[in-house]
BADREN-782523 format. One record per atom (N, C-alpha, C): residue number from 1; x negated, y negated, z negated; residue in one letter. Coordinates in Angstrom, 1 decimal, always signed. Atoms other than C-alpha are relative to their C-alpha. Layout:
<recs>
  seq       X       Y       Z  type
  NUM       X       Y       Z     a
...
</recs>
This chain:
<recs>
  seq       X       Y       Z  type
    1    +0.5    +1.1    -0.8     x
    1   -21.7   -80.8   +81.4     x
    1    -1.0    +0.5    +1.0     x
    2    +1.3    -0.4    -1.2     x
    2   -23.4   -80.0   +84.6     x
    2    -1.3    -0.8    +0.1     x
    3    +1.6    +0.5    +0.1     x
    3   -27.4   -81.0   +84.8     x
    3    -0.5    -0.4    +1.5     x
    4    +0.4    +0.3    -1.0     x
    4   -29.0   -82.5   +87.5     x
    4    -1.3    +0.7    +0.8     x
    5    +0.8    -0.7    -0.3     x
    5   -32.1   -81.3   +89.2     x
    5    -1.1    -0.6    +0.1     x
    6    +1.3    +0.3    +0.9     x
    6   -35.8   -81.9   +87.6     x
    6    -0.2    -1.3    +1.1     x
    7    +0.9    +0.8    -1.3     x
    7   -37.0   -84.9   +89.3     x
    7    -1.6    -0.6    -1.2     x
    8    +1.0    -0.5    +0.5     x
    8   -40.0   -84.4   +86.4     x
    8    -0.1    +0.6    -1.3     x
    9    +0.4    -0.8    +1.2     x
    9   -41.7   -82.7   +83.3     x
    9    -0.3    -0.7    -1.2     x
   10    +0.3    +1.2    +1.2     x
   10   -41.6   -85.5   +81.0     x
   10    +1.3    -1.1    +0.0     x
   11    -0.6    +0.9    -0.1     x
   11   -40.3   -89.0   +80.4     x
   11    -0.2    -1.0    +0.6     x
   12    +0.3    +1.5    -0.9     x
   12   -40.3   -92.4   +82.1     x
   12    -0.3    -1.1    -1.5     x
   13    -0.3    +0.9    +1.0     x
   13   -41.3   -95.0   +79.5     x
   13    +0.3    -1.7    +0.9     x
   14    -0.1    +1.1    -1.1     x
   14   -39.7   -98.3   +80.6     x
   14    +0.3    -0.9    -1.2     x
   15    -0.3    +1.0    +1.5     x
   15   -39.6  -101.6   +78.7     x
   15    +1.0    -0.4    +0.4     x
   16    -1.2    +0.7    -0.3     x
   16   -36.2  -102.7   +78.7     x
   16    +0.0    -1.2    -0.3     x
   17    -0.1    +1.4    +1.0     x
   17   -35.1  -106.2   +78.1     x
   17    +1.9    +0.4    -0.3     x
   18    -1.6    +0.2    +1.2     x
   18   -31.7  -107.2   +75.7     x
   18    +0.7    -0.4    +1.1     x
   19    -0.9    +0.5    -1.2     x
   19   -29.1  -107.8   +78.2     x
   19    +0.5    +0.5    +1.0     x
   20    +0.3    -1.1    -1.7     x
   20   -29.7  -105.7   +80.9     x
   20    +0.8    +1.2    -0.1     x
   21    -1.0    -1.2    -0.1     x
   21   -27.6  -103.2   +81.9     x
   21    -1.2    +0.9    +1.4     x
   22    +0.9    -0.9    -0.5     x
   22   -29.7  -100.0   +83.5     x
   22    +0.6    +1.0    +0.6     x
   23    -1.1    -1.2    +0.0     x
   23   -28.1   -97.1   +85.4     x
   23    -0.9    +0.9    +0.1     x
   24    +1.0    -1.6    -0.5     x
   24   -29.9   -93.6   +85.0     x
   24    +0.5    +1.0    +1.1     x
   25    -0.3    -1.3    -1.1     x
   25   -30.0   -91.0   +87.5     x
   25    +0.7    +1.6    -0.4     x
   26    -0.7    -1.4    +0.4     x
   26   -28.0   -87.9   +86.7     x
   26    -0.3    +1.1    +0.8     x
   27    +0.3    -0.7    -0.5     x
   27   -28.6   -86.3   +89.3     x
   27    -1.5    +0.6    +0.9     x
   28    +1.7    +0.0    -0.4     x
   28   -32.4   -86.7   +90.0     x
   28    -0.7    +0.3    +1.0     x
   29    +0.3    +0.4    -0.8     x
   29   -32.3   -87.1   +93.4     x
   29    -0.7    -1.7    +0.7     x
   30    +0.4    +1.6    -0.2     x
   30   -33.2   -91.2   +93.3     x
   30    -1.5    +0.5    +0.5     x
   31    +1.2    +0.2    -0.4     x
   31   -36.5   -92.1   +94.7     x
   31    -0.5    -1.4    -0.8     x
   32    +0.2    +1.3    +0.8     x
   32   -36.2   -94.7   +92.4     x
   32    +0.1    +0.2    -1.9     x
   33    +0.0    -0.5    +1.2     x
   33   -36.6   -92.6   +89.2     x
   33    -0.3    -0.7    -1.1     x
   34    -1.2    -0.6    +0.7     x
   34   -35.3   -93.0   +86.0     x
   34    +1.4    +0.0    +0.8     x
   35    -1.5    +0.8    -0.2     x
   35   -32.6   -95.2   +87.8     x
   35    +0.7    +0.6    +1.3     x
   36    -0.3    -0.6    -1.3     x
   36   -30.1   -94.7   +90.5     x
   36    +0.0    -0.1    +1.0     x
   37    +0.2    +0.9    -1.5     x
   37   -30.5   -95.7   +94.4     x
   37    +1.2    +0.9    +0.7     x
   38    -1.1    -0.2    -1.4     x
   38   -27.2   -94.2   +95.7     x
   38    -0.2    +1.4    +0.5     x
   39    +0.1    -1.4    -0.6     x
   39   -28.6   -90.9   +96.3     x
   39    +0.9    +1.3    -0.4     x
   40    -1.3    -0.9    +0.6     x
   40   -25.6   -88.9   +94.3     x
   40    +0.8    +0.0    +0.5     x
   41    -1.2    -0.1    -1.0     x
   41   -23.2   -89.8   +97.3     x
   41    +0.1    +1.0    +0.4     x
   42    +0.1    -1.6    -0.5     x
   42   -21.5   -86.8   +98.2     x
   42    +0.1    +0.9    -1.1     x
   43    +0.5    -1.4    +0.8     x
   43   -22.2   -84.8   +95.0     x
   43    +1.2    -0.6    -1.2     x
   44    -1.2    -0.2    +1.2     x
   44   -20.1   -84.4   +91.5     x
   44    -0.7    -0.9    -0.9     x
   45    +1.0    +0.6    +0.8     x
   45   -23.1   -86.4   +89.8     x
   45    +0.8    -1.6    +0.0     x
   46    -0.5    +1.1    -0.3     x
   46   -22.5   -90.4   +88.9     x
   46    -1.2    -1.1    -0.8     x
   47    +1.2    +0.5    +0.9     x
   47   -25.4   -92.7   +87.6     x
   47    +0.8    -0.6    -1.9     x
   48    -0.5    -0.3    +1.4     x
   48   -25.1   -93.1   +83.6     x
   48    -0.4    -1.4    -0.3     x
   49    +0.3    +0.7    +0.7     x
   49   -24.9   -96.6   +82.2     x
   49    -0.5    -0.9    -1.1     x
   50    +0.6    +0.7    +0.8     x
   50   -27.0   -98.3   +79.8     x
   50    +0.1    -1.1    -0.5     x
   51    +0.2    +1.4    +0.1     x
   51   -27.1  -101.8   +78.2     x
   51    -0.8    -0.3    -1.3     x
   52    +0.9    -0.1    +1.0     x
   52   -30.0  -102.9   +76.4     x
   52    +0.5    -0.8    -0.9     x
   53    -0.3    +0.3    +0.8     x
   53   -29.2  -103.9   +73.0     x
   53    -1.2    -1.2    -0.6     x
   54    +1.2    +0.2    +0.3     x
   54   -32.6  -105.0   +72.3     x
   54    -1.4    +0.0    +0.8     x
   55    +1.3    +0.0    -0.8     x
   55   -36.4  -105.8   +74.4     x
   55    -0.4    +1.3    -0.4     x
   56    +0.8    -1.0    +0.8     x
   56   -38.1  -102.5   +73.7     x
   56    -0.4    +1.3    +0.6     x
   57    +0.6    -1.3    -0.9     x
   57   -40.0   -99.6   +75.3     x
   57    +1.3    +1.3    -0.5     x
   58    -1.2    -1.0    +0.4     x
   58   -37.2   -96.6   +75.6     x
   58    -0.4    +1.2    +1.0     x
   59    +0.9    -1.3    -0.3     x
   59   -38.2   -93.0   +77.0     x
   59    +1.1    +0.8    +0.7     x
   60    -1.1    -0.7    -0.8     x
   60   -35.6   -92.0   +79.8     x
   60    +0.1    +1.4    +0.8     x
   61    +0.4    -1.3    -0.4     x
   61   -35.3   -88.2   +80.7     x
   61    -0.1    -0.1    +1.3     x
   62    -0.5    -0.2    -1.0     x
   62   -36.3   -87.3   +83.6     x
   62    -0.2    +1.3    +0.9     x
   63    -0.3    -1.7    -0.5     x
   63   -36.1   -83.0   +83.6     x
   63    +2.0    -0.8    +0.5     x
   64    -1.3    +0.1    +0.0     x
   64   -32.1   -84.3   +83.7     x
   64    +0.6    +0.9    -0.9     x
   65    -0.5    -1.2    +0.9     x
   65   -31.6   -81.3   +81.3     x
   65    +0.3    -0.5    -1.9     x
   66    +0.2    +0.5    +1.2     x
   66   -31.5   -83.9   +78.2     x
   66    +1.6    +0.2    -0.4     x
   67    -1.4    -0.2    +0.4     x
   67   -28.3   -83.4   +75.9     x
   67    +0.2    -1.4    -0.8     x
   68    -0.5    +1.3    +0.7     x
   68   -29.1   -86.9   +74.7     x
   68    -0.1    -1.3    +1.2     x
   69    +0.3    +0.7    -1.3     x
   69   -28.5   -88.5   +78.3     x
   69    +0.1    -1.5    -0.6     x
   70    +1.0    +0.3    -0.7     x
   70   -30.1   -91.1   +79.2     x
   70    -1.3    +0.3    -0.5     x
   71    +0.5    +0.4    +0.3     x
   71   -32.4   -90.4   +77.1     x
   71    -0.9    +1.6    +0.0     x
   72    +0.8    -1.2    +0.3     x
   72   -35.5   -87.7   +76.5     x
   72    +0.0    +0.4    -1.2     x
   73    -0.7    -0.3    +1.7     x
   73   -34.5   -85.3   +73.9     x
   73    -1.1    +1.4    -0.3     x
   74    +1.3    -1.3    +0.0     x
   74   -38.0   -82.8   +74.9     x
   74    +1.0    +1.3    +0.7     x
   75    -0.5    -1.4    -1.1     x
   75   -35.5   -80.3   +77.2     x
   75    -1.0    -0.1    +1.2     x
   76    +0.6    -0.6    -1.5     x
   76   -38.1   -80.4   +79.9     x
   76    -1.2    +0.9    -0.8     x
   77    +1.0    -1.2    +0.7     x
   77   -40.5   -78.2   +76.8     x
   77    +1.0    +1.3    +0.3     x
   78    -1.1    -0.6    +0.2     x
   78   -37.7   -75.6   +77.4     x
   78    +0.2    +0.8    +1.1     x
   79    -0.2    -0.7    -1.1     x
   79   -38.4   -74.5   +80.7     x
   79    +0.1    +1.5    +0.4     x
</recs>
């Protein structure tokens, strides 16, 4: 699976609500980090899906190097 490129050294903590569908950034060009604003046009990348199951703070990578996409799995200690 190709990786995106660091858009930081941590996670985003974001409160989701139940319902909501979320798209992360894969390619970690957005300016609108975790999520995606269209900046992957052009590239092999494609924003990643989400739909919250549940209200609840959730911890979205955003080295891009996580093997538990969307989510932060500590790949940006790894550098």
């Amino acid at each position: 699976m190709k990786k995106g490129q660091r858009a930081g050294d941590g996670a985003f903590a974001v409160e989701v609500e139940q319902g909501k569908s979320y798209f992360w950034c894969s390619c970690g060009k957005s300016s609108k980090q975790p999520f995606c604003d269209g900046s992957h046009k052009g590239t092999d990348f494609t924003p990643l899906a989400y739909k919250a199951e549940e209200s609840k703070k959730l911890f979205f990578c955003a080295c891009k190097q996580t093997d538990n996409q969307p989510f932060c799995d500590g790949s940006h200690n790894k550098k």
